[in-house]
NUMAR-42937 format. One record per residue: chain; x, y, z of N, C-alpha, C, CB in turn; residue in three letters. Coordinates in Angstrom, 3 decimals. Glycine has a CB too. Example, Ala and Ser with C-alpha at 12.3 -4.5 7.8 and 13.67 -1.06 7.14 Angstrom:
+-------+----------+----------+----------+----------+----------+----------+----------+----------+----------+----------+----------+----------+------+
: kette :      nxx :      nyy :      nzz :     caxx :     cayy :     cazz :      cxx :      cyy :      czz :     cbxx :     cbyy :     cbzz : rest :
+-------+----------+----------+----------+----------+----------+----------+----------+----------+----------+----------+----------+----------+------+
:     A :   13.190 :   -5.690 :    7.800 :   12.300 :   -4.500 :    7.800 :   13.200 :   -3.300 :    7.800 :   11.308 :   -4.473 :    9.046 :  Ala :
:     A :   12.850 :   -2.250 :    7.080 :   13.670 :   -1.060 :    7.140 :   12.900 :    0.030 :    7.870 :   14.084 :   -0.598 :    5.725 :  Ser :
+-------+----------+----------+----------+----------+----------+----------+----------+----------+----------+----------+----------+----------+------+
This chain:
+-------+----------+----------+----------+----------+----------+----------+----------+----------+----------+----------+----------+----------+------+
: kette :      nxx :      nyy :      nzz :     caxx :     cayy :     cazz :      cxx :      cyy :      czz :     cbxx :     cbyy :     cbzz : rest :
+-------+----------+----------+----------+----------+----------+----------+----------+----------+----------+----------+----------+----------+------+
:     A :   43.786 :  159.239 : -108.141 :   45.200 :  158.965 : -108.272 :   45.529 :  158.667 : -109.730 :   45.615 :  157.795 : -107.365 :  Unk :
:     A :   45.079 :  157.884 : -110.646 :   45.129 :  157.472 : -112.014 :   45.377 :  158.845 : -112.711 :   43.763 :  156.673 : -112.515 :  Unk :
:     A :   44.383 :  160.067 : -112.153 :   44.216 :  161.303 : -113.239 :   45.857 :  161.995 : -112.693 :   42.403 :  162.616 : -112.901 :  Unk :
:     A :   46.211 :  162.343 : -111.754 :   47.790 :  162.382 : -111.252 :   48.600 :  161.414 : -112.102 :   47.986 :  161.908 : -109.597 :  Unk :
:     A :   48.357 :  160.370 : -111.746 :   49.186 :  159.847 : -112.505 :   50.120 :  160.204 : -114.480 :   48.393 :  158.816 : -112.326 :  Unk :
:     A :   49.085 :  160.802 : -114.850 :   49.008 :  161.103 : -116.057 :   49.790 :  162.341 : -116.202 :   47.697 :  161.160 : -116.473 :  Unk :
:     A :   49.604 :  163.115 : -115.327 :   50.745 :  164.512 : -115.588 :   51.909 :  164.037 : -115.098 :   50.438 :  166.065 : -114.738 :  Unk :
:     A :   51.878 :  162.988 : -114.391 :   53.556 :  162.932 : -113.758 :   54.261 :  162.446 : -115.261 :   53.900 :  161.433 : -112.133 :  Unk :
:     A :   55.219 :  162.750 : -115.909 :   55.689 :  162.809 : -117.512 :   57.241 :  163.087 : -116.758 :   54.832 :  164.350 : -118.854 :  Unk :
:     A :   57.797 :  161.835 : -117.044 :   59.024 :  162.474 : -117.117 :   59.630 :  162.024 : -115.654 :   58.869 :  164.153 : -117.403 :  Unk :
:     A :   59.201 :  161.774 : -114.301 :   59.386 :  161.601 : -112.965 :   58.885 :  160.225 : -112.889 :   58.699 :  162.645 : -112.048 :  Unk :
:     A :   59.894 :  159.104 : -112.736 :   59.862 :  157.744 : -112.961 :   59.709 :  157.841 : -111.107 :   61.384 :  156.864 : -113.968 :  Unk :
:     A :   60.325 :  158.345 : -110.503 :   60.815 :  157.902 : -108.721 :   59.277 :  158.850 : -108.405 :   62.990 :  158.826 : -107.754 :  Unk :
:     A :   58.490 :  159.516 : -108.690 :   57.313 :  159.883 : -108.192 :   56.396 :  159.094 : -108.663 :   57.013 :  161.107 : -108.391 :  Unk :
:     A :   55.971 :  158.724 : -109.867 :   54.784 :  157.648 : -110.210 :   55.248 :  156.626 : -109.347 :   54.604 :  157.086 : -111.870 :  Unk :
:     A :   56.247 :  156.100 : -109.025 :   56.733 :  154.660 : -108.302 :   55.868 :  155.022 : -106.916 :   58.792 :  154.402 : -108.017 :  Unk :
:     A :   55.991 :  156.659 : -106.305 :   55.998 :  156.654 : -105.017 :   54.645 :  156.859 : -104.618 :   56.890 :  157.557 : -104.499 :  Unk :
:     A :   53.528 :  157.594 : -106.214 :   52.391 :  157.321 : -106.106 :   51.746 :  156.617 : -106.320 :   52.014 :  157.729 : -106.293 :  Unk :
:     A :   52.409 :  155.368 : -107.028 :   51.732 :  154.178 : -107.269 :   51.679 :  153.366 : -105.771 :   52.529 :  153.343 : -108.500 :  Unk :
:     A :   52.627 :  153.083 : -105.636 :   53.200 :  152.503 : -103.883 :   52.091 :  153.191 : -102.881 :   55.168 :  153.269 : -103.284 :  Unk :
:     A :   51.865 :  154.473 : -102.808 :   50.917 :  154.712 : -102.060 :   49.609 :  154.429 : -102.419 :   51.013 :  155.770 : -101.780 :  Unk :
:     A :   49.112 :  154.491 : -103.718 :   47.841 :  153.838 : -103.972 :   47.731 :  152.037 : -103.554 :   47.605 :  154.115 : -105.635 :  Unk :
:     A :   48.842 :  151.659 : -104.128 :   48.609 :  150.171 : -103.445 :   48.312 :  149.659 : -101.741 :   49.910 :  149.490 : -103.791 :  Unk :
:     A :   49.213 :  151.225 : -101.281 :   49.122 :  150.779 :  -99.949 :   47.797 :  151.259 :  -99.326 :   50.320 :  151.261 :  -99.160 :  Unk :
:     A :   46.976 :  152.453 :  -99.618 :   45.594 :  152.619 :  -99.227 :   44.673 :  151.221 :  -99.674 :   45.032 :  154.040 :  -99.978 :  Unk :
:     A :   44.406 :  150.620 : -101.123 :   43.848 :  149.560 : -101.115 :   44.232 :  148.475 : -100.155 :   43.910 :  149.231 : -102.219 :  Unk :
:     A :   45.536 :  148.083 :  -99.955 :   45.314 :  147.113 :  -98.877 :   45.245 :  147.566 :  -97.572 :   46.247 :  146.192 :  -98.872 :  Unk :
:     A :   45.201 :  148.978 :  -97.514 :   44.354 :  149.393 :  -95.923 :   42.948 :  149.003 :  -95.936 :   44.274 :  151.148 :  -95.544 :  Unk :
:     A :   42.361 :  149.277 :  -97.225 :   40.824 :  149.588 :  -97.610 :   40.701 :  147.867 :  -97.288 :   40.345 :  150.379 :  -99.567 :  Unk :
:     A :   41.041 :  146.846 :  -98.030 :   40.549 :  145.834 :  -97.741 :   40.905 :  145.214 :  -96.880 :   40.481 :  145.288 :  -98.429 :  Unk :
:     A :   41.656 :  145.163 :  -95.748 :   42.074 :  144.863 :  -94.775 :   40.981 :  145.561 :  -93.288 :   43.558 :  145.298 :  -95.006 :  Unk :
:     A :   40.576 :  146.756 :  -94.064 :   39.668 :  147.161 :  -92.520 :   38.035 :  146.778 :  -92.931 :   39.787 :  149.285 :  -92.010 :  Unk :
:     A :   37.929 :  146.356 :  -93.963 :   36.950 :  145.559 :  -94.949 :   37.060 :  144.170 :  -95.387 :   36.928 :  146.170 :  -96.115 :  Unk :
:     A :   38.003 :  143.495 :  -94.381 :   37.962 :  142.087 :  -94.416 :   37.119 :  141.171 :  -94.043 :   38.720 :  141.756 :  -93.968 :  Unk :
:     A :   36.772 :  141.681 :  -92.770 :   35.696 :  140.751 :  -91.618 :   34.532 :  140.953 :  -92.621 :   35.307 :  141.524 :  -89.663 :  Unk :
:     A :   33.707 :  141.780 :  -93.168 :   32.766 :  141.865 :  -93.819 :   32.680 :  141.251 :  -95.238 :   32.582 :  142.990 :  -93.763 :  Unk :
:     A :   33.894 :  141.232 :  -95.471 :   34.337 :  140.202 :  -97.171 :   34.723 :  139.125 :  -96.542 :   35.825 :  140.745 :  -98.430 :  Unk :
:     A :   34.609 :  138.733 :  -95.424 :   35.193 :  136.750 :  -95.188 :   33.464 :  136.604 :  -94.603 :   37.115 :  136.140 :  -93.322 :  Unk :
:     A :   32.606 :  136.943 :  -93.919 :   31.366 :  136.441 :  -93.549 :   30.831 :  136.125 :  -94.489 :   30.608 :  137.120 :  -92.902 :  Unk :
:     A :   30.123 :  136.742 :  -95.562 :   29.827 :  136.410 :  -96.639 :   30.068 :  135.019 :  -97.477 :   30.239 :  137.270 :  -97.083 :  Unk :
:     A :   31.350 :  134.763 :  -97.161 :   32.742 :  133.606 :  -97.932 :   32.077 :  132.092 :  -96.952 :   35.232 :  134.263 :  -97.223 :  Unk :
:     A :   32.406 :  132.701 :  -96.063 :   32.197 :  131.481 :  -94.841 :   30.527 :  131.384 :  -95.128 :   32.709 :  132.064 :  -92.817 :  Unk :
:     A :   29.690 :  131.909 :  -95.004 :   28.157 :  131.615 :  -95.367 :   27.913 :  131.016 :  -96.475 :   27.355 :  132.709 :  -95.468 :  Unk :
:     A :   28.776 :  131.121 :  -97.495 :   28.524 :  130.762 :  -98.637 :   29.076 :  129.034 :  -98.701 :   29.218 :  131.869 :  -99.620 :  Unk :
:     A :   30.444 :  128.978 :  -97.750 :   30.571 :  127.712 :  -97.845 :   29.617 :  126.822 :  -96.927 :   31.884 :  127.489 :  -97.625 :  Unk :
:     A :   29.103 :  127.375 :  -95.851 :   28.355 :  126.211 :  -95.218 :   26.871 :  126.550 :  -95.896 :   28.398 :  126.209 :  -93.338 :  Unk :
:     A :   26.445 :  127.081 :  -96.653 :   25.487 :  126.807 :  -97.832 :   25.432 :  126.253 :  -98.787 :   25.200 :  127.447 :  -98.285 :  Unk :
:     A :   26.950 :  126.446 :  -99.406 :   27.115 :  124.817 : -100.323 :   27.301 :  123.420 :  -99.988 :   28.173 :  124.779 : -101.069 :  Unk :
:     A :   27.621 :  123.866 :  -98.628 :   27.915 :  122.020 :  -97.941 :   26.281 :  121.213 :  -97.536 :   29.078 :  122.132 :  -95.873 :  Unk :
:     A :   25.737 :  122.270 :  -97.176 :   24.197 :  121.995 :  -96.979 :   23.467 :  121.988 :  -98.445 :   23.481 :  123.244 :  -95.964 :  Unk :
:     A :   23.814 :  122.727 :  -99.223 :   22.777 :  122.193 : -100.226 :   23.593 :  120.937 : -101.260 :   22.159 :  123.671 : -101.248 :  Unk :
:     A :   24.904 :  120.511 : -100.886 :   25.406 :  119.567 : -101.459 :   25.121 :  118.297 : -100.627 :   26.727 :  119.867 : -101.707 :  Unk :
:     A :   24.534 :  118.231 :  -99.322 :   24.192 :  116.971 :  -98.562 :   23.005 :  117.047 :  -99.232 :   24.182 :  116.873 :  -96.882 :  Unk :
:     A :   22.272 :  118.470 :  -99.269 :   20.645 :  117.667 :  -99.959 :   20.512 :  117.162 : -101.479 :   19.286 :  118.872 :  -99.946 :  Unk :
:     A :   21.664 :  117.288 : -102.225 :   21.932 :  117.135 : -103.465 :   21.898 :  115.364 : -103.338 :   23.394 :  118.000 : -103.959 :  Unk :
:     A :   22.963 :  114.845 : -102.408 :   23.258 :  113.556 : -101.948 :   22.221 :  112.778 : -101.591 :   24.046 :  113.585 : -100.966 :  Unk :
:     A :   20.869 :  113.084 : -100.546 :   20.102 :  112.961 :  -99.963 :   19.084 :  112.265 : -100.853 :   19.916 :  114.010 :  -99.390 :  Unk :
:     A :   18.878 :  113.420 : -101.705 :   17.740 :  113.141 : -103.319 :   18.451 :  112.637 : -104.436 :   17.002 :  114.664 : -104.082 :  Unk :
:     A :   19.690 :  112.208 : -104.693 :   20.175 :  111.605 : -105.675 :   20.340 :  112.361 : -106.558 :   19.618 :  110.699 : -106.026 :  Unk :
:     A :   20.563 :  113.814 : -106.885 :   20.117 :  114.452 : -107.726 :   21.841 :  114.590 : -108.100 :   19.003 :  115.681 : -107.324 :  Unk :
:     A :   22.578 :  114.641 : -109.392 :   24.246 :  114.501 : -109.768 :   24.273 :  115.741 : -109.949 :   24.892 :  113.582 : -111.091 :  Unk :
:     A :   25.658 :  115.998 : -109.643 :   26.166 :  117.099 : -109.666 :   26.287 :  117.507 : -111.085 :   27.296 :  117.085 : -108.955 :  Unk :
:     A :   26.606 :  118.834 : -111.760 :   26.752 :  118.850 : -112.783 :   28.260 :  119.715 : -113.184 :   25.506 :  119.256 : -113.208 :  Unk :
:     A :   29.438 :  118.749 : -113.331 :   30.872 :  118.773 : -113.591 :   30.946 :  120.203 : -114.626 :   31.444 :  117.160 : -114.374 :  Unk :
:     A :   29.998 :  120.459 : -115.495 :   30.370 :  121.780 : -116.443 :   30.098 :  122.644 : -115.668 :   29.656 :  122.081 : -117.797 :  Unk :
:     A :   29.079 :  122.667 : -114.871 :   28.495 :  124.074 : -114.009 :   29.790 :  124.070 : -113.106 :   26.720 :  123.916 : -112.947 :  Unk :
:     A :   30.285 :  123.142 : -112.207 :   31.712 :  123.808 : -111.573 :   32.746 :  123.918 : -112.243 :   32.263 :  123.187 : -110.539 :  Unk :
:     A :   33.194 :  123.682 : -113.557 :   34.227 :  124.240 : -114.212 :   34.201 :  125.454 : -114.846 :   34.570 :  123.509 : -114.981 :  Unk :
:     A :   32.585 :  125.905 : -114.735 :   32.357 :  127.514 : -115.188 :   32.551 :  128.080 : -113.963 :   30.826 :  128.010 : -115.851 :  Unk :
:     A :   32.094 :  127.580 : -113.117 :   32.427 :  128.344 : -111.271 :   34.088 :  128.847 : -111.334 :   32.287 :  126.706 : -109.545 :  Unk :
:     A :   34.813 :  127.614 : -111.392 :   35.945 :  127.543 : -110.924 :   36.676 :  128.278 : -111.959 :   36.350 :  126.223 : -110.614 :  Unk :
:     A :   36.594 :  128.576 : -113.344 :   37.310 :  129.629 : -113.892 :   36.595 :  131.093 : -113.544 :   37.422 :  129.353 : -115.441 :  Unk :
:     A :   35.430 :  131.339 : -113.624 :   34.911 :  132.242 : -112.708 :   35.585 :  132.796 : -111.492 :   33.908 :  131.727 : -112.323 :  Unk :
:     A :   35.782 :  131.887 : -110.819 :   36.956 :  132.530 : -109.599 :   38.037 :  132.787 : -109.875 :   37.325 :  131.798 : -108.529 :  Unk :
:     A :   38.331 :  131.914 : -110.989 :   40.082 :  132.356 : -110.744 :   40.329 :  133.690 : -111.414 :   41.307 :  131.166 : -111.539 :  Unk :
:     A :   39.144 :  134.259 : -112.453 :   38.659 :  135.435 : -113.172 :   39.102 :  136.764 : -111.842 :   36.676 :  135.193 : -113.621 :  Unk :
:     A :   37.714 :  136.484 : -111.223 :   37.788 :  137.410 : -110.335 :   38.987 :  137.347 : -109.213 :   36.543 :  137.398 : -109.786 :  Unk :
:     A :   39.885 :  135.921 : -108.652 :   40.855 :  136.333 : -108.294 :   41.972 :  137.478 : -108.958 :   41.201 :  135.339 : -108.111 :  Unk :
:     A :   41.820 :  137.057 : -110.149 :   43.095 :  138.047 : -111.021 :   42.254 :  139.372 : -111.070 :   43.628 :  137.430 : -112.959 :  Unk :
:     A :   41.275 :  139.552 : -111.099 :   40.749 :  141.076 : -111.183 :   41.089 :  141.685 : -109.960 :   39.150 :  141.254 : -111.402 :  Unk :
:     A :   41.012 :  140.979 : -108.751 :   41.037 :  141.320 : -107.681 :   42.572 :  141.978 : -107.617 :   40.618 :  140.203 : -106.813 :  Unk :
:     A :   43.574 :  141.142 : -107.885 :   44.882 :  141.334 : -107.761 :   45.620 :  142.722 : -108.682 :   45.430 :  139.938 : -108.169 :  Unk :
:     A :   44.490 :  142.462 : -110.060 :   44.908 :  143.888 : -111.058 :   44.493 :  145.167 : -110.085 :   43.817 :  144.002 : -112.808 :  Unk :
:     A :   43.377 :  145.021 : -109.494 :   42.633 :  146.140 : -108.462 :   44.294 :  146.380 : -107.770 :   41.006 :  145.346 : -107.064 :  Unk :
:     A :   44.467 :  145.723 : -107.311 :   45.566 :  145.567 : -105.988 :   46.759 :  146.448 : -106.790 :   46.151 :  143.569 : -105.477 :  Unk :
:     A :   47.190 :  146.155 : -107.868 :   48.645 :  146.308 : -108.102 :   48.597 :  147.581 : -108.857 :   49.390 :  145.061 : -108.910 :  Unk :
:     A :   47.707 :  147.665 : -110.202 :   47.230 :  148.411 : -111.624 :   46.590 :  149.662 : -110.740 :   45.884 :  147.382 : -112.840 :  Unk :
:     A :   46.504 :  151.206 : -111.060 :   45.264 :  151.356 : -111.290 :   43.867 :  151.512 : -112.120 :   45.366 :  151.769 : -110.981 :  Unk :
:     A :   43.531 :  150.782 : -111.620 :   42.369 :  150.233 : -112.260 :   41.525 :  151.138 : -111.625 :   42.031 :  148.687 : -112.083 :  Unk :
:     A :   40.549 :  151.796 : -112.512 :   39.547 :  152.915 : -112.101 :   38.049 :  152.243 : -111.517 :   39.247 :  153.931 : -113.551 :  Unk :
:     A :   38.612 :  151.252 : -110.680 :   36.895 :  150.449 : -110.023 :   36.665 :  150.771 : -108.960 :   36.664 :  148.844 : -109.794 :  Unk :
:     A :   35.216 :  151.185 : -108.671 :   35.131 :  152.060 : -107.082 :   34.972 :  151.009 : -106.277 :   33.787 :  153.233 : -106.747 :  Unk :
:     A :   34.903 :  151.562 : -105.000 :   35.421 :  150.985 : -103.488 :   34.070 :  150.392 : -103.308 :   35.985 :  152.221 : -102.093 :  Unk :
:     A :   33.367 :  150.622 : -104.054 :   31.752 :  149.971 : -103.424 :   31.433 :  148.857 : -104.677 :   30.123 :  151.501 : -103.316 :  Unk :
:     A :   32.578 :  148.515 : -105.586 :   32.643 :  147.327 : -105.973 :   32.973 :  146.241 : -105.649 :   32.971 :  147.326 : -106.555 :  Unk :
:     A :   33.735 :  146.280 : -104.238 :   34.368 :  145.031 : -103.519 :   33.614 :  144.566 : -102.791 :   35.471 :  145.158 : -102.785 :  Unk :
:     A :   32.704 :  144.633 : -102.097 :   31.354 :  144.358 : -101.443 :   30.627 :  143.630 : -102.392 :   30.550 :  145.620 : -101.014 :  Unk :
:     A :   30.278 :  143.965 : -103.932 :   29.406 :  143.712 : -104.791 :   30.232 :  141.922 : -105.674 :   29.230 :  145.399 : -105.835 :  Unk :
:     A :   31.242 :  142.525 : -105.768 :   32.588 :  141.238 : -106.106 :   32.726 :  140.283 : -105.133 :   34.196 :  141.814 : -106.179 :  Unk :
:     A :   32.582 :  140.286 : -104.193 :   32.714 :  139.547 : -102.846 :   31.768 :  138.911 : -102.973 :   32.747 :  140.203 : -101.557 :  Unk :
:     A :   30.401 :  139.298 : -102.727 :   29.047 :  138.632 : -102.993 :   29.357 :  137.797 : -104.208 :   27.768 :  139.711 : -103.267 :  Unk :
:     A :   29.518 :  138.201 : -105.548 :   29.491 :  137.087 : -106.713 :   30.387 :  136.241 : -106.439 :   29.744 :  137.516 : -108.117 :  Unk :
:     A :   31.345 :  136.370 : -105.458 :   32.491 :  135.284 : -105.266 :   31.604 :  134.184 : -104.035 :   34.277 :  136.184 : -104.525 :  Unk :
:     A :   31.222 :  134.375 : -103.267 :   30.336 :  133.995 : -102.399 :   29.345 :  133.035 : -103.357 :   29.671 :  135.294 : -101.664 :  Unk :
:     A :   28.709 :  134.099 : -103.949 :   27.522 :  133.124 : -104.586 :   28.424 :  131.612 : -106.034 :   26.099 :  134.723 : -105.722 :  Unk :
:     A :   29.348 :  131.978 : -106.305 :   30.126 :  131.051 : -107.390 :   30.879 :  130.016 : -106.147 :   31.487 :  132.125 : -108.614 :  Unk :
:     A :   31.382 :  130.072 : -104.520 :   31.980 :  129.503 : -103.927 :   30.679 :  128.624 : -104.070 :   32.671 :  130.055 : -102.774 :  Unk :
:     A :   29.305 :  128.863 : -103.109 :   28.373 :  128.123 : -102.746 :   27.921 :  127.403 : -104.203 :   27.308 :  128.978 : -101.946 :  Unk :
:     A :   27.997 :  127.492 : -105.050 :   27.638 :  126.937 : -105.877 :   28.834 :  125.685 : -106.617 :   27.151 :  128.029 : -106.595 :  Unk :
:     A :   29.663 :  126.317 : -106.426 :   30.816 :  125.639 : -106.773 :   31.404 :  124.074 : -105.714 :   31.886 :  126.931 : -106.724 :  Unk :
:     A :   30.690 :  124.579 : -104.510 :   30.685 :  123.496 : -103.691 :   29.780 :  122.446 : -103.839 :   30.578 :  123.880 : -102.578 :  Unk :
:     A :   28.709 :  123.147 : -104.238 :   27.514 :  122.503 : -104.352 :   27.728 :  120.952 : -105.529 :   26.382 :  123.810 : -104.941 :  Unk :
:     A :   28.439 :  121.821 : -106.476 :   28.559 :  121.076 : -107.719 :   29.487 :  119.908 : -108.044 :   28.829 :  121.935 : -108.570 :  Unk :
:     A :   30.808 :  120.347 : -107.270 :   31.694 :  119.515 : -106.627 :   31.867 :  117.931 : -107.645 :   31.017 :  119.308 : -104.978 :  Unk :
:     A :   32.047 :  117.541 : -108.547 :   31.866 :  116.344 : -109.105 :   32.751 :  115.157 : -108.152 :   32.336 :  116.494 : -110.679 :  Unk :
:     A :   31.631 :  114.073 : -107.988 :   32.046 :  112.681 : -107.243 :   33.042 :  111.993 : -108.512 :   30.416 :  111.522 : -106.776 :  Unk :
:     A :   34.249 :  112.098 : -108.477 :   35.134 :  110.912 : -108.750 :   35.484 :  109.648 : -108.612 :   35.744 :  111.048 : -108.569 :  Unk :
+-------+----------+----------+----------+----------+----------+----------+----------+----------+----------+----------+----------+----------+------+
């Protein structure tokens, strides 16, 4: 769609109508690819809640810089996620599986790290 995009020159109401349709296949794509991008999410949080009780357990402190690198980390890949969504952005479909996982692995960790106030 991006390489289309490029000859349309001149036709403002067709790029609109092929952009609109590219947005709307991605949120088909991740919508019938949801259940498989939220298991991952959900595993990841009851892996940080478990390795944050054993964190508690052994006394061992959290470390406040490691979740403020997490937590801009996500909000990173939230906005990438959203440029995917809106832009086209030339990232293949077998990157959201791979993005999902690093979001997974930065949630569980990010829980993990959690600083006691």
């Amino acid at each position: 769609i991006g390489t289309t995009l490029e000859l349309i020159t001149g036709h403002w109401a067709e790029a609109v109508k092929l952009e609109l349709y590219s947005f709307t296949l991605r949120v088909i794509v991740v919508s019938k690819w949801s259940i498989w991008l939220i298991i991952p999410m959900l595993m990841a949080v009851i892996a940080g809640i478990c390795q944050r009780k054993l964190k508690m357990e052994r006394f061992s402190m959290p470390i406040p810089a490691l979740y403020n690198m997490v937590a801009h980390a996500l909000i990173a890949l939230f906005f990438l996620f959203l440029l995917w969504l809106l832009c086209p952005l030339p990232l293949p479909l077998a990157m959201m599986p791979v993005l999902s996982t690093v979001a997974s692995w930065l949630v569980a960790l990010g829980i993990a790290h959690y600083p006691n106030y």
